[in-house]
C-alpha positions in Angstrom: 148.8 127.3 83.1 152.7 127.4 83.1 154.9 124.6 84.5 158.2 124.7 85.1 161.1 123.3 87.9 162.5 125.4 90.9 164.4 128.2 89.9 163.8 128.4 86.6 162.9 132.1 86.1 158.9 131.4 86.0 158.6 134.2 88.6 160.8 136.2 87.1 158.8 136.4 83.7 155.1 135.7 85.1 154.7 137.9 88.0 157.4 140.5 87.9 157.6 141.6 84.0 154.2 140.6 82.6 152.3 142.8 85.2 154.6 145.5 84.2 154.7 144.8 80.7 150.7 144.5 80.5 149.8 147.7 82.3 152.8 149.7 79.7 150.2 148.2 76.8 147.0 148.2 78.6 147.3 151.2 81.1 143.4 151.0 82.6 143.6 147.4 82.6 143.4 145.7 86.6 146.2 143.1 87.9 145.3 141.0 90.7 149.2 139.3 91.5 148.3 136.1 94.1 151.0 134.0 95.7 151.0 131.2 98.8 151.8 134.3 101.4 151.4 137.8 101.4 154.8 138.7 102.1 155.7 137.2 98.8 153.0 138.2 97.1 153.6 142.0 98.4 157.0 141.4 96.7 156.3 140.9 93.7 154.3 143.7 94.0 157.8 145.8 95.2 159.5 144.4 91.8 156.9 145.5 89.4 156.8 148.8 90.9 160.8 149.2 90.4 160.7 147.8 86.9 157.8 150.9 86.2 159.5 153.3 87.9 162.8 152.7 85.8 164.7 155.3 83.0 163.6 152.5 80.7 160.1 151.7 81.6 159.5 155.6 81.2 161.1 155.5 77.5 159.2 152.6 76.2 155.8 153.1 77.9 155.2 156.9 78.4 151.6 156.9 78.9 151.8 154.4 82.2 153.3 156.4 85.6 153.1 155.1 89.2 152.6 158.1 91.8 156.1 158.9 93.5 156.7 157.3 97.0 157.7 160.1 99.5 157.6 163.6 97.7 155.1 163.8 95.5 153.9 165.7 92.1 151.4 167.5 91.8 148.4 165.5 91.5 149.9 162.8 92.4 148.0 162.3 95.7 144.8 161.2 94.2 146.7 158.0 93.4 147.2 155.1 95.9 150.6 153.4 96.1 151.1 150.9 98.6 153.3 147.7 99.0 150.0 145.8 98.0 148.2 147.9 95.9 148.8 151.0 93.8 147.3 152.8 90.7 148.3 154.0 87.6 148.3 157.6 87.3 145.7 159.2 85.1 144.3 155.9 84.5 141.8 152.8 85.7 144.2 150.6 85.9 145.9 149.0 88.9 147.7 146.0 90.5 147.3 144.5 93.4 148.8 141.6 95.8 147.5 139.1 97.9 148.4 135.8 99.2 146.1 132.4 99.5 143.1 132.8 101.3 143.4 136.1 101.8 140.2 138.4 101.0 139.7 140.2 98.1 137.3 143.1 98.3 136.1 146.3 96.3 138.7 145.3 93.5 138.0 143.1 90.1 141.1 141.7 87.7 141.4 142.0 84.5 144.8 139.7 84.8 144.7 137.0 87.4 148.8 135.8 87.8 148.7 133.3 90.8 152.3 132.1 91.3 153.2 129.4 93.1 150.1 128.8 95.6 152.0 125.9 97.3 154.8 126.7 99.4 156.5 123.5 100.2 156.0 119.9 100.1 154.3 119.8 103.5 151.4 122.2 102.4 151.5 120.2 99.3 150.8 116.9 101.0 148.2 118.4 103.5 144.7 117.6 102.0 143.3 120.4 104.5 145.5 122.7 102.6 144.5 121.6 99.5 141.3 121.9 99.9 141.9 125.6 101.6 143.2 126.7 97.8 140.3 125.1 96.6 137.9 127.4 98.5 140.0 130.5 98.1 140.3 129.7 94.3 136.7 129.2 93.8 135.2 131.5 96.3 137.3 134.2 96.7 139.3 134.7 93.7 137.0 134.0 91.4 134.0 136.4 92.1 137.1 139.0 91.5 137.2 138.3 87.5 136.4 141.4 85.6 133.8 140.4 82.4 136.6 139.0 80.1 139.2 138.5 82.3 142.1 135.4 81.8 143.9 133.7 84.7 147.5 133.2 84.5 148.3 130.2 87.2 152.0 129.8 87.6 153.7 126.7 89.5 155.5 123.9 89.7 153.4 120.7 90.2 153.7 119.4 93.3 150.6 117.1 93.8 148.3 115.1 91.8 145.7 117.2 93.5 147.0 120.7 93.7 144.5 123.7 92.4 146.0 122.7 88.5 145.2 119.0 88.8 141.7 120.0 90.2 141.5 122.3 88.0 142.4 119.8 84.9 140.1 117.3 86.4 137.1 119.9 86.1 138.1 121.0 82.8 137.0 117.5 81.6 133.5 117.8 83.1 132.7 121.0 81.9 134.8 123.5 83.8 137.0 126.1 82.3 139.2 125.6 79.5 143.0 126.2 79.6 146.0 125.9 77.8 148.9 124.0 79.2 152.6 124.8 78.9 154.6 122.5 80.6 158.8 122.8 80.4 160.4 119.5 82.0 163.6 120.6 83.8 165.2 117.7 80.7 163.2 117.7 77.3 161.2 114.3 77.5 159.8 115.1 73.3 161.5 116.9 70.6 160.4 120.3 71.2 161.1 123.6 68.9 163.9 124.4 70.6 165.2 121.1 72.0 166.0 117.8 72.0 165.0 115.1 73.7 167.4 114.9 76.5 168.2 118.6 76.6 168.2 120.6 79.9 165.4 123.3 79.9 167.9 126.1 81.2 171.9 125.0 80.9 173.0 128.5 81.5 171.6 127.8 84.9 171.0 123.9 85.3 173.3 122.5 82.8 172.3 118.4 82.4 174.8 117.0 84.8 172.8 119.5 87.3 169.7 118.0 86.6 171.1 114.6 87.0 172.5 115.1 90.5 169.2 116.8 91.5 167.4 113.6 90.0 169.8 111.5 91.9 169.3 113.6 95.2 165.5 113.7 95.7 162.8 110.7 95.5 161.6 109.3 92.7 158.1 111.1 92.6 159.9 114.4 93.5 162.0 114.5 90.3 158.8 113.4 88.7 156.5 116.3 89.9 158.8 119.5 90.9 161.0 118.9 87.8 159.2 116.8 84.9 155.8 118.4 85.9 154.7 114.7 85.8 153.0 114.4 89.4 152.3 111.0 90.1 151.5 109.5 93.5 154.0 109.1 96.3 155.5 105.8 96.7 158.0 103.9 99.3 159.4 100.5 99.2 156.5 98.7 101.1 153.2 100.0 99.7 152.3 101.1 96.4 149.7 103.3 95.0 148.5 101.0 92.2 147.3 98.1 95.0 144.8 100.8 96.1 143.5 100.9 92.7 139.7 100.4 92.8 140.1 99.1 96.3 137.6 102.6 97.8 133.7 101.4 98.9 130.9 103.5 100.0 130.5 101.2 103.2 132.1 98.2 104.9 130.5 94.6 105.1 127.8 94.6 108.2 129.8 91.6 109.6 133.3 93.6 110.1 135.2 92.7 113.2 137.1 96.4 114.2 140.0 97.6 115.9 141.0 101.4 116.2 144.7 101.4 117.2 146.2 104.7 118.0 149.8 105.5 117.9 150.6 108.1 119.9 152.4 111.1 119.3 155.5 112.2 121.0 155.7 115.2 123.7 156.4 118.4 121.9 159.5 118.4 123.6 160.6 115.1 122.3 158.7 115.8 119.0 160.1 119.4 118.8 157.7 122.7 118.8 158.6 123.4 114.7 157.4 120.0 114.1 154.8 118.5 116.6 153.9 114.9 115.4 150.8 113.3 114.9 148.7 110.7 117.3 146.9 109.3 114.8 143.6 106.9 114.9 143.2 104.2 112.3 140.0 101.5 112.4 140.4 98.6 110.8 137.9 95.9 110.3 137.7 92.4 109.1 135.0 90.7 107.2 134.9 86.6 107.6 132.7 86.4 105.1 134.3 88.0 102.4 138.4 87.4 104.0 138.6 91.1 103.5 140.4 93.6 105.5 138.7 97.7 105.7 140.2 101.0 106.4 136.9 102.6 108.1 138.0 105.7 109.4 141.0 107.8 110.5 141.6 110.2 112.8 144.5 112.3 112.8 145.2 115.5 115.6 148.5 117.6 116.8 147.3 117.2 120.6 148.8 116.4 123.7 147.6 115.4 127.2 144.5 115.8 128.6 143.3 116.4 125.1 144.8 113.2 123.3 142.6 111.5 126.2 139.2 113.5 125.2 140.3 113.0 121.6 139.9 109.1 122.1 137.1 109.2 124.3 135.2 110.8 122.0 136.4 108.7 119.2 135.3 105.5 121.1 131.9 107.1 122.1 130.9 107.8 118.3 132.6 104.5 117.1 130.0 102.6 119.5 130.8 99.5 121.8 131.5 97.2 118.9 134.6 98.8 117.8 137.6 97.6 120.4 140.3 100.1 121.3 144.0 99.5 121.4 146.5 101.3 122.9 150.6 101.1 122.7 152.3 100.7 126.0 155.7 102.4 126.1 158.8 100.3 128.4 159.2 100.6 131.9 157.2 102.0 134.4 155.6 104.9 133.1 154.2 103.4 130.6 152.4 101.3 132.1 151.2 104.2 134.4 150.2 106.3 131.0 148.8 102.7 129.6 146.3 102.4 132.8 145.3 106.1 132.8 143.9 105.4 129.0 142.2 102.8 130.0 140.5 104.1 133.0 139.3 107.0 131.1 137.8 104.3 128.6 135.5 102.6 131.0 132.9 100.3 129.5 135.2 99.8 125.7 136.8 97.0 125.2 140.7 98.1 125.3 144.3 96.2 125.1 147.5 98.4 125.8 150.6 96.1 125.0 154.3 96.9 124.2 155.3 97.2 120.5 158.2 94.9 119.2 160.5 95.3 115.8 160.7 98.9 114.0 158.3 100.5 112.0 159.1 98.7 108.8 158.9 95.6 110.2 155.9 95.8 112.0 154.3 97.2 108.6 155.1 94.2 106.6 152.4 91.6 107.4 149.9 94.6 106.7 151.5 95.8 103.6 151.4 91.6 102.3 147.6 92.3 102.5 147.7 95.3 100.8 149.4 93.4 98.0 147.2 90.5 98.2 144.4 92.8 97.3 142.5 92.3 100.1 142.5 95.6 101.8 139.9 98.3 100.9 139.5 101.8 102.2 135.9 103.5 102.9 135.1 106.7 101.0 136.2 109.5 103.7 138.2 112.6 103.2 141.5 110.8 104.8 142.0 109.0 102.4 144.3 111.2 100.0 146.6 111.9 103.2 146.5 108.1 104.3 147.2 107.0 101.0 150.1 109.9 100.7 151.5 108.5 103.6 151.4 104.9 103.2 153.1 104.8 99.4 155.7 106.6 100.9 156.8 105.0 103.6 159.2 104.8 104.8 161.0 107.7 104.0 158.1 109.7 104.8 158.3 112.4 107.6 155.2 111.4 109.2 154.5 107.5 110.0 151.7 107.3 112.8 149.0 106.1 110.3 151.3 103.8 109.0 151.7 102.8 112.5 148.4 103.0 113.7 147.5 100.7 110.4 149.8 98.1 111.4 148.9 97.5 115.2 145.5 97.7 114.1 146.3 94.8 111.6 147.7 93.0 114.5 145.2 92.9 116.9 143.0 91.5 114.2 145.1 89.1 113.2 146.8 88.2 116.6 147.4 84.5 116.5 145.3 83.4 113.8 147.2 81.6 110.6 146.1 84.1 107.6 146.9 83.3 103.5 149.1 85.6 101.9 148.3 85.3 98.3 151.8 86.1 96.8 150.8 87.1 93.0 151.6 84.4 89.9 153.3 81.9 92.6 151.3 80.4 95.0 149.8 80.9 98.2 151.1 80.7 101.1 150.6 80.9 105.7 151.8 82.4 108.1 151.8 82.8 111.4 151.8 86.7 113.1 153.2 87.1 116.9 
């Protein structure tokens, strides 16, 4: 594995001259070059190709030739060369390129170089996507490796759980074995070559650079994308470390729930490039044990007529017991919208009431929980994106499971007097509208 920050040249080495490089040495070897899309990946694939085909290429590696594009030598059309795929002339080797969960059939890799599987931070924050590396990694990719073969996997860290932290975390339980070189954009050690202190590349990012990245982008960004430190997002309101230990199999039989939805704006409003969430979250309360549980989440890009089925369904497999709440937009159409949701949710329990205070505020009284210690999550696959979300709010693009967190919090706490334990002071009450 090779980490390194944006821009760095990590391409430039690992997936345009090492492929080239490797088939000059090891002409019947087979290169498999993967990236997050084929169009980048195909590339790559262009850039090798032009380094081989080159005066200089010719002079150091005789033995290795590509077929000519267009007008051809004899002989030369018994060997494929493609934008994704071509051979080496006289020989078994070849290279080919894909992108992320794209198929891989009828060819094995000697060399595996996967270069950058994430493309941005939105795929990096999507646990679907995540998990969609995962499978292409493991299913895919994988049953590709010729008997000896070594995998080469490129990237800047994005995510505690992107394909190298999964892959770390199975290395400790008996998974494959790699070695790890990590450049932080600023020297964090003494290295070989540098200092602590020292910029990884001044000729390109000289230190004050770095520094007025570091002072452009969030705290867990710099972390990540540049120290190759990924640590889990966090905002001003929640953090990471109160969830600690806070995940159970199952909630307490005696839970009181609410499932709030905040719904999503029109695509129109929202904007088609970036349709936002309406987002589920069902919250219960256990007297017993003065606890608060996350039970489930449900998260969809819908509008309409399907938001509606969405939450009937929802309500049907939640069962009776769980209540349903509903915001209620101002003026007269929302209370038209706020009566259609009920009426389709005949038989539940459901409140629709206008929201008061912005986002932050609402969140407080929820996040003073969360602090307290006295929130817990159920074991579910939400709850990396939840948790994603919640530490970085509010400067987080998406917020409707923050939102849907807090009105949930408020229906269960509506008018009651509730202790907020504030840590090594005392405790204290407080009333919630």
């Amino acid at each position: 594995m090779i980490f390194a920050p944006p821009r760095h040249g990590k391409s430039e080495l690992g997936s345009r001259k090492l492929p080239a490089y490797a088939l000059g040495r090891y002409p019947d070897f087979e290169v498999i070059g993967a990236s997050y899309s084929a169009d980048l990946a195909d590339s790559m694939s262009a850039d090798v190709q032009r380094i081989m085909s080159s005066e200089a290429y010719r002079v150091a590696f005789p033995e290795t030739r590509l077929a000519r594009s267009g007008a051809r030598q004899a002989g030369d059309e018994n060997w494929k060369r493609t934008d994704d795929y071509f051979q080496v002339v006289g020989r078994r080797g070849s290279y080919r390129s894909v992108g992320v969960d794209v198929g891989i059939t009828g060819l094995g890799g000697r060399i595996v170089i996967i270069d950058d599987p994430v493309k941005d931070a939105n795929q990096a924050a999507s646990a679907t996507y995540r998990e969609k590396v995962w499978t292409w990694y493991t299913q895919t990719l994988y049953s590709r490796l010729e008997p000896g073969a070594g995998i080469i996997l490129i990237m800047t860290r994005w995510h505690v759980d992107d394909l190298a932290g999964r892959l770390l975390a199975a290395q400790e339980t008996g998974g494959d074995k790699w070695e790890v070189v990590s450049y932080p954009a600023i020297a964090e050690v003494d290295e070989t070559f540098r200092r602590i202190g020292d910029p990884l590349f001044a000729a390109r990012y000289d230190l004050a650079a770095l520094q007025q990245i570091r002072g452009a982008v969030l705290t867990y960004a710099w972390s990540s994308l540049y120290q190759q430190r990924p640590v889990p997002r966090e905002g001003a309101l929640f953090k990471m470390a109160w969830f600690a230990e806070k995940i159970v199999d199952i909630a307490p039989a005696d839970c009181i729930w609410w499932r709030h939805w905040d719904l999503a704006a029109s695509t129109a409003q929202a904007g088609a490039q970036n349709q936002a969430w309406t987002a589920g979250v069902k919250l219960g309360y256990s007297p017993s044990l003065k606890r608060y549980y996350v039970g489930d989440v449900k998260r969809v890009q819908e509008e309409g007529d399907d938001v509606r089925r969405t939450i009937h369904v929802v309500a049907v497999n939640d069962g009776r017991q769980v209540k349903i709440s509903l915001p209620q937009d101002p003026g007269q159409a929302g209370k038209v919208q706020a009566k259609d949701f009920i009426a389709g949710l005949a038989g539940f329990i459901v409140k629709a009431e206008r929201e008061t205070g912005d986002k932050v505020t609402r969140a407080e009284p929820f996040a003073a929980q969360c602090q307290a210690g006295t929130v817990y999550l159920v074991c579910g696959a939400w709850n990396t994106a939840y948790l994603d979300e919640l530490c970085l709010f509010p400067s987080s693009a998406a917020k409707d499971q923050v939102d849907a967190s807090s009105g949930a919090f408020g229906r269960l706490s509506g008018g009651q007097v509730i202790p907020i334990v504030i840590p090594f002071v005392h405790s204290v009450s407080r009333t919630f509208p």
